[in-house]
RODO-2510 file (C-alpha; in nm, 4 decimals, decimal comma):
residues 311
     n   res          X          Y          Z
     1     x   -13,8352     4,6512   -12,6931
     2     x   -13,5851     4,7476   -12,9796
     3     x   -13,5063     4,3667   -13,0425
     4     x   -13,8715     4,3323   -12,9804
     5     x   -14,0313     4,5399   -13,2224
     6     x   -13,7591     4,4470   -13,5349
     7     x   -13,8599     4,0749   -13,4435
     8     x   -14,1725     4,1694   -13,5020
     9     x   -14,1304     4,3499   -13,8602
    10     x   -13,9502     4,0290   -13,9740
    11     x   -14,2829     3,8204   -13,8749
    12     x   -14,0678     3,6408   -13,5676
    13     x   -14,3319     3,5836   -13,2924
    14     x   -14,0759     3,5153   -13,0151
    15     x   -13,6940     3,6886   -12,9553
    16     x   -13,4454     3,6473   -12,7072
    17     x   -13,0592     3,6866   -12,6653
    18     x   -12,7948     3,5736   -12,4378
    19     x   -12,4479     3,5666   -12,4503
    20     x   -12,2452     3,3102   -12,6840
    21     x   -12,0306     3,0862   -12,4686
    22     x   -12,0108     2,7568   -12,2669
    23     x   -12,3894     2,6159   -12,2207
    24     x   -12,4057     2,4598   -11,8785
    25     x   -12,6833     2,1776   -12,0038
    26     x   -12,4190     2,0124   -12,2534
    27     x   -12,3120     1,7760   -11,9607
    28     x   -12,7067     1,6765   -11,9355
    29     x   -12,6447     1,6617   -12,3172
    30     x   -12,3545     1,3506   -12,2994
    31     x   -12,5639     1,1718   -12,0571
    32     x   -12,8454     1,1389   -12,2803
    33     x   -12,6099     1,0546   -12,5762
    34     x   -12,4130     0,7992   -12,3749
    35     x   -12,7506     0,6441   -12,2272
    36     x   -12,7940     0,5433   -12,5952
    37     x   -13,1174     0,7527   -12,6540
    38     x   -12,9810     0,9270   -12,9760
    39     x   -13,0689     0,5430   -13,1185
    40     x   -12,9760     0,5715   -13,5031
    41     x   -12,9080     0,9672   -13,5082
    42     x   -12,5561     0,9343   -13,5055
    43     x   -12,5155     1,3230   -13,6247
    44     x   -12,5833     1,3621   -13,2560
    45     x   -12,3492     1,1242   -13,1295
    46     x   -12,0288     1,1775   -13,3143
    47     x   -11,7838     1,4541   -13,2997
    48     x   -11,9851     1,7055   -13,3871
    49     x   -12,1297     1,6412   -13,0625
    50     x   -11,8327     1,8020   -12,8870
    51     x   -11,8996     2,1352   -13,0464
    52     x   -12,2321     2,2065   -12,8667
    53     x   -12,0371     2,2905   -12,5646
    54     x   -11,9610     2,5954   -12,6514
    55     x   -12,1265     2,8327   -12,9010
    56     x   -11,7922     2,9448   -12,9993
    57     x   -11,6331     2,6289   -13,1345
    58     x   -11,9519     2,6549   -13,4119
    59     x   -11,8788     3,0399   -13,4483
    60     x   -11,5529     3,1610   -13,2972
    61     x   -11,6291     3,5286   -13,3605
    62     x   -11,9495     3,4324   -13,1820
    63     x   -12,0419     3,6984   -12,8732
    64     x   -12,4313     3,7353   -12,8536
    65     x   -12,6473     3,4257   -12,9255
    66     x   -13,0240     3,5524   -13,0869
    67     x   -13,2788     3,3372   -13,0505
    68     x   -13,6117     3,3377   -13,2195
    69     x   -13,9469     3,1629   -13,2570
    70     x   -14,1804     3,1424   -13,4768
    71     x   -14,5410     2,9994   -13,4181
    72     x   -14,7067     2,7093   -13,6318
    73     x   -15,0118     2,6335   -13,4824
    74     x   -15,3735     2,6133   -13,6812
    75     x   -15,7091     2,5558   -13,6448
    76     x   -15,7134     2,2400   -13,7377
    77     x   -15,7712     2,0086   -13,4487
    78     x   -15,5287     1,7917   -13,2308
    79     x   -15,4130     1,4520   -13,3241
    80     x   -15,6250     1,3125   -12,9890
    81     x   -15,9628     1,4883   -13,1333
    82     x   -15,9528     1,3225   -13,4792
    83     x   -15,9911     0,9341   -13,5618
    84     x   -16,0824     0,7246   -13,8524
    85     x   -15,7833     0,9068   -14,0674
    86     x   -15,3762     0,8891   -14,0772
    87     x   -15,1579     1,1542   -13,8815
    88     x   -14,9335     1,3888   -14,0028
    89     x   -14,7188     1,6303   -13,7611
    90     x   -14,8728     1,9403   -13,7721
    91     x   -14,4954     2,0943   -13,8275
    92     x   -14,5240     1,9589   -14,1544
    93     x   -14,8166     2,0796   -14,2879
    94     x   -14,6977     2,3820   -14,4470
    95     x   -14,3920     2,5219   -14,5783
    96     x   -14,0735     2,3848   -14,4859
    97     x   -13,9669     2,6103   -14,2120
    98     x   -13,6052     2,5655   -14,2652
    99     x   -13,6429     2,7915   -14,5435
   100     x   -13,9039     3,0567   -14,4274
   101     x   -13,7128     3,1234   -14,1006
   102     x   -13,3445     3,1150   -14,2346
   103     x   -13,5256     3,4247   -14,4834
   104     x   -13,6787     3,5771   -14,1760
   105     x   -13,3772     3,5402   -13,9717
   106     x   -13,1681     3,7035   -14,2535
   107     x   -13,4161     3,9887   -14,2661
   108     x   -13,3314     4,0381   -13,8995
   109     x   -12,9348     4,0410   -13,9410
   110     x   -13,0172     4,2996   -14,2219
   111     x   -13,1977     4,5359   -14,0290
   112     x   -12,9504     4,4868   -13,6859
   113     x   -12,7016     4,6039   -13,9319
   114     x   -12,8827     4,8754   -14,0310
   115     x   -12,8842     5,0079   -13,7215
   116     x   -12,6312     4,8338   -13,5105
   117     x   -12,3627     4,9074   -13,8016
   118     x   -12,1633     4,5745   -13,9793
   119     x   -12,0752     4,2390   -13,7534
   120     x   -12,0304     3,8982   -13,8772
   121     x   -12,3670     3,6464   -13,8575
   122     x   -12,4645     3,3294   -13,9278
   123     x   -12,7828     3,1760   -13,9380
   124     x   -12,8808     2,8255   -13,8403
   125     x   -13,2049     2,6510   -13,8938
   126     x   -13,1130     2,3058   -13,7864
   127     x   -12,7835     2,3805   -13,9762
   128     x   -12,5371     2,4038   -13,6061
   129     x   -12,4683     2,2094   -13,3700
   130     x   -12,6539     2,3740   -13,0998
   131     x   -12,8307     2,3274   -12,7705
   132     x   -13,0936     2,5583   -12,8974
   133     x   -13,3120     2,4716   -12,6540
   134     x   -13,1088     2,5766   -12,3969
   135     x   -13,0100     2,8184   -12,5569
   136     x   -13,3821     2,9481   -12,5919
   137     x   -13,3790     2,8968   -12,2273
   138     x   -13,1376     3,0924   -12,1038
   139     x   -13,2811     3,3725   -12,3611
   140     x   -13,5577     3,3989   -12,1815
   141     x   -13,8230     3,2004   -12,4615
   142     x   -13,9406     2,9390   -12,1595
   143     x   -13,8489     2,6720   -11,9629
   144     x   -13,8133     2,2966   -12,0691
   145     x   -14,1100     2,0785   -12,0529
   146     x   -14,1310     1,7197   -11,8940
   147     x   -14,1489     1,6209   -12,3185
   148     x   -13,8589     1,8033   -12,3570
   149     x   -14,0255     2,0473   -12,5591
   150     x   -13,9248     2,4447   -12,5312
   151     x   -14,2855     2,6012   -12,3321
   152     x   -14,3858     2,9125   -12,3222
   153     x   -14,6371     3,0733   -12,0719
   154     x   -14,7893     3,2804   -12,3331
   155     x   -14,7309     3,0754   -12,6888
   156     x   -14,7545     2,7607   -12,5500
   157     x   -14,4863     2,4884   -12,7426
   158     x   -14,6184     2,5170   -13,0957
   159     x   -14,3065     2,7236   -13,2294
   160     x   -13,9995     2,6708   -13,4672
   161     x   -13,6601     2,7765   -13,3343
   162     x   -13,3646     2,9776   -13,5100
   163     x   -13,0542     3,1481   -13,4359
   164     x   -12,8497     3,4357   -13,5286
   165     x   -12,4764     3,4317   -13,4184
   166     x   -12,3319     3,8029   -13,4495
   167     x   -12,0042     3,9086   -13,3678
   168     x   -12,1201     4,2170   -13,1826
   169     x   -12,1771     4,1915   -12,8370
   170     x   -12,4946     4,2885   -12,6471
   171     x   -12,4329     4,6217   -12,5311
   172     x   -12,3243     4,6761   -12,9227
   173     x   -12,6575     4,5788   -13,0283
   174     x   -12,7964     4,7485   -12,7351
   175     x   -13,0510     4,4413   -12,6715
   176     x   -13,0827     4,2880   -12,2610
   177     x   -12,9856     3,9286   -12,2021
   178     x   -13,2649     3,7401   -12,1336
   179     x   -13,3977     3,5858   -11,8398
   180     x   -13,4705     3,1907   -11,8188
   181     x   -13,8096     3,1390   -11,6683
   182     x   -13,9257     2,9126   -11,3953
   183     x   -14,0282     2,5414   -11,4772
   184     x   -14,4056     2,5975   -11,4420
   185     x   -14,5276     2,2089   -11,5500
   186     x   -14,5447     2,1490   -11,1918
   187     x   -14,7039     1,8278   -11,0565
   188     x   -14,8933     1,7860   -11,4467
   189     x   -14,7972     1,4378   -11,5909
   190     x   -15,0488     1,5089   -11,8718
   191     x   -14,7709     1,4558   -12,1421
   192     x   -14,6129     1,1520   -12,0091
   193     x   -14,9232     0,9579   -11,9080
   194     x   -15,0604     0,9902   -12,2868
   195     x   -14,7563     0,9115   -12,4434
   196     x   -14,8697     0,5589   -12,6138
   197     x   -14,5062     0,4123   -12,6425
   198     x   -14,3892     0,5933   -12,2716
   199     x   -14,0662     0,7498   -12,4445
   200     x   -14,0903     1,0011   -12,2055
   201     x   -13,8763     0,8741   -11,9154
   202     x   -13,7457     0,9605   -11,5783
   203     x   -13,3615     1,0520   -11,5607
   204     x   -13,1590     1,2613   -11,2655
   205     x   -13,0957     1,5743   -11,3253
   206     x   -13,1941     1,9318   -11,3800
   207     x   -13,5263     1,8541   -11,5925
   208     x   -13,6261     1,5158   -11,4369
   209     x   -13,7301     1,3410   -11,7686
   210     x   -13,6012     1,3299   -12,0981
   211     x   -13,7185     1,1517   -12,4746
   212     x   -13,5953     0,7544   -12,5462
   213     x   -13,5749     0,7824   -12,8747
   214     x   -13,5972     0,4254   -12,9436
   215     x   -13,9690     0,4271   -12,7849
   216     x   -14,0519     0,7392   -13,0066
   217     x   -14,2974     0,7559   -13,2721
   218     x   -14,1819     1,0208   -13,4411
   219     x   -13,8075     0,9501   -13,4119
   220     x   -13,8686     0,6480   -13,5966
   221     x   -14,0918     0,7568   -13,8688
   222     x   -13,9112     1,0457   -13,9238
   223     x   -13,5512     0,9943   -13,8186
   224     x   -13,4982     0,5874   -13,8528
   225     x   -13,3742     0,4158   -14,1376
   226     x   -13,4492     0,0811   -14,0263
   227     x   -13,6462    -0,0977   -14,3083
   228     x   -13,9071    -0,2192   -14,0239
   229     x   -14,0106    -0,0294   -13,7239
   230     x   -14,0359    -0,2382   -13,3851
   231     x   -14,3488    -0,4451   -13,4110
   232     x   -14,4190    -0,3542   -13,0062
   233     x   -14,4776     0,0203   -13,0835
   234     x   -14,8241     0,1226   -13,1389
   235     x   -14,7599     0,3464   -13,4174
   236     x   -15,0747     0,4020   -13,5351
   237     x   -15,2529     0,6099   -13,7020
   238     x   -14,8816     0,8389   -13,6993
   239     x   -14,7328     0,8112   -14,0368
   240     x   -14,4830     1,1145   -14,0316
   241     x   -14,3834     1,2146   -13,6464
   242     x   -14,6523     1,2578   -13,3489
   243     x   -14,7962     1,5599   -13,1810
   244     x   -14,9638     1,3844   -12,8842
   245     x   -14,7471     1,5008   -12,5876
   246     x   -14,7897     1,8693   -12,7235
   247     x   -15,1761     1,7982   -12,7862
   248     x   -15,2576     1,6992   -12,4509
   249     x   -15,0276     1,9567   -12,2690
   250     x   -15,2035     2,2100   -12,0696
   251     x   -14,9908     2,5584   -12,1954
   252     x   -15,1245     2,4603   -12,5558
   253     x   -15,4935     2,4714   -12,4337
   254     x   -15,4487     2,8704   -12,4910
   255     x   -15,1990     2,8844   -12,7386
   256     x   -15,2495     3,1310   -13,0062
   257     x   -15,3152     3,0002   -13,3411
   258     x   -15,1273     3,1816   -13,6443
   259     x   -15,2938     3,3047   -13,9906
   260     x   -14,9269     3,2796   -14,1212
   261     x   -14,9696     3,1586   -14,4898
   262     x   -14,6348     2,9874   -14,4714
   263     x   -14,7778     2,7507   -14,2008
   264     x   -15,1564     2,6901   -14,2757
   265     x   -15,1808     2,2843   -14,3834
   266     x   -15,1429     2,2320   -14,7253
   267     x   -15,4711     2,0441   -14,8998
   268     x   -15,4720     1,6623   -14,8030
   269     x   -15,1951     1,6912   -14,5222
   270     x   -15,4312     1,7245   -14,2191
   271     x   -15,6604     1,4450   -14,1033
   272     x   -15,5099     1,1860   -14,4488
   273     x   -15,7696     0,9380   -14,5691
   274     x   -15,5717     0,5995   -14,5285
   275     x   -15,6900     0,4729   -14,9211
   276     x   -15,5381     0,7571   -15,0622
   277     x   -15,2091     0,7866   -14,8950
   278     x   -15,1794     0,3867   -15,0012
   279     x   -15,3226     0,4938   -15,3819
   280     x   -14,9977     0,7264   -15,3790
   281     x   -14,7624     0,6282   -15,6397
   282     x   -14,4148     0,7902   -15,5792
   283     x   -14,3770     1,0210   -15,8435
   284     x   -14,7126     1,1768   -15,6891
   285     x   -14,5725     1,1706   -15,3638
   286     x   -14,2753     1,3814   -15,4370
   287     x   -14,5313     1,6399   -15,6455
   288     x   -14,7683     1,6550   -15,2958
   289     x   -14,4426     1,6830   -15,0612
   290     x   -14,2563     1,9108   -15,2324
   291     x   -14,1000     2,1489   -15,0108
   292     x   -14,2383     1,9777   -14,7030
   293     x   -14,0534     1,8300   -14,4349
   294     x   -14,1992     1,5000   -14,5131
   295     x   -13,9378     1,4378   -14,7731
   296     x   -13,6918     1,3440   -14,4891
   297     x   -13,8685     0,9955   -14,4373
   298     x   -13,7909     0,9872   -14,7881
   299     x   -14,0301     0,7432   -15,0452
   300     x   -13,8947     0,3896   -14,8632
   301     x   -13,9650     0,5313   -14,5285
   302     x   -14,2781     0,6809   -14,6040
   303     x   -14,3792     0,2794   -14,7119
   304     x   -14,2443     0,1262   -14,4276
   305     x   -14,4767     0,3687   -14,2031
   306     x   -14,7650     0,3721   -14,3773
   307     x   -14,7448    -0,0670   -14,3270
   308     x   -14,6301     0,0009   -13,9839
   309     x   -14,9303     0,2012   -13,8822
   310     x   -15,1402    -0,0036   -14,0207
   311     x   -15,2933     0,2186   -14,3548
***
């Protein structure tokens, strides 16, 4: 409740520890790498690859793992509910959450300290090469969905995930190792039967499917740097990721929706009218993007998805 209630001060919605070491899904990890589904995110495929195994060989003063969550969901409705207009992930809406939960995670290491007295952190925010999902796992967050997103029974999967690696151990901070839930998707095969380009496949092991990312919409408008995007995808009407296997999945039917100002949709990004995203010069596109995600596609991507889903 300690962990718990600090979390909460420092506007995390979800917190969970476990103890920095080895993380038994990095075999499940390589398999996916060498089965060629990283596609063009070689990041994830070259020798930073080899430090996921271990949380230590990213930290090596590393002994308790913190993981947190943070939701972003809205009113606004679901991708599937809305036609007649582009699609923009609803992560990218608002502020770009690198920033707003590397400050909230910072809070958090300054109030531990407070209390717990001085240990050596780092935050990462996307920064690490981590199996946060596991990681988030094994904390006790939720269990792994058939999409591969992190689900939890309460929140649903509409959350950001961050990490604080401390020195100090658990019993130092006097916080409980999580727990890792059960799988509770069941028999459901909501996600993978509405999944237009069916990038989520079946694969041995632990989980049973996992993400192609060559088949993925939002891999390849966000991620690729292809000048064209496969002509057999049905991209439409995604020009900047897709939300669809979250939108249709059960656990998000009750997922809380947040009145966080950092993640309510900025004007225009929800529900885009196809004339004025192609009106967009670029010098107005980097004004109405700034500090969104939606600068990773950069101005050349953006182009090439806005002709590849068909705006």
């Amino acid at each position: 409740m300690f962990l718990v209630q600090i979390a909460a001060d420092c506007k995390l919605d979800l917190i969970g520890a476990v103890e920095a070491g080895e993380v038994a899904e990095y075999g499940f990890y390589e398999d996916w790498v060498r089965r060629g589904n990283a596609s063009g995110m070689n990041y994830l495929a070259d020798h930073r690859g080899e430090l996921r195994r271990d949380v230590r060989l990213v930290m090596p003063s590393a002994r308790t793992v913190i993981v947190a969550g943070v939701l972003y969901n809205s009113r606004a409705p679901y991708s599937t509910e809305v036609s007649n207009s582009a699609w923009i992930s609803r992560y990218a809406w608002g502020e770009d959450y690198h920033e707003v939960l590397r400050r909230r995670l910072e809070e958090l290491a300054g109030r531990l300290r407070a209390v717990c007295g001085e240990f050596e952190y780092r935050v990462c925010v996307d920064t690490a090469p981590l199996l946060e999902r596991a990681l988030a796992r094994r904390a006790g967050l939720g269990w792994i969905g058939k999409n591969t997103c992190l689900i939890n029974e309460q929140q649903g999967s509409w959350f950001f995930l961050g990490e604080l690696l401390v020195s100090a151990t658990l019993a130092e901070l006097g916080v409980e190792p999580g727990e890792a839930p059960p799988d509770r998707c069941g028999t459901c095969t909501a996600c993978i039967d509405a999944c237009p380009t069916e990038a989520i496949v079946p694969v041995e092991g632990a989980h049973g499917w996992e993400i192609d990312s060559r088949r993925c919409i939002s891999y390849h408008t966000i991620e690729s740097k292809e000048p064209a995007l496969p002509a057999d995808l049905a991209i439409a009407p995604h020009v900047f990721g897709c939300d669809i296997c979250q939108d249709v999945c059960p656990w998000n039917r009750r997922a809380p929706v947040t009145l966080d100002p950092a993640f309510q949709p900025r004007e225009g990004l929800f529900a885009p009218q196809w004339e004025d995203l192609e009106a967009m010069t670029e010098e107005e596109w980097r004004e109405k993007f700034r500090g969104s995600p939606v600068k990773r596609a950069k101005w050349r991507g953006w182009r090439r998805n806005l002709r590849a889903a068909g705006g």
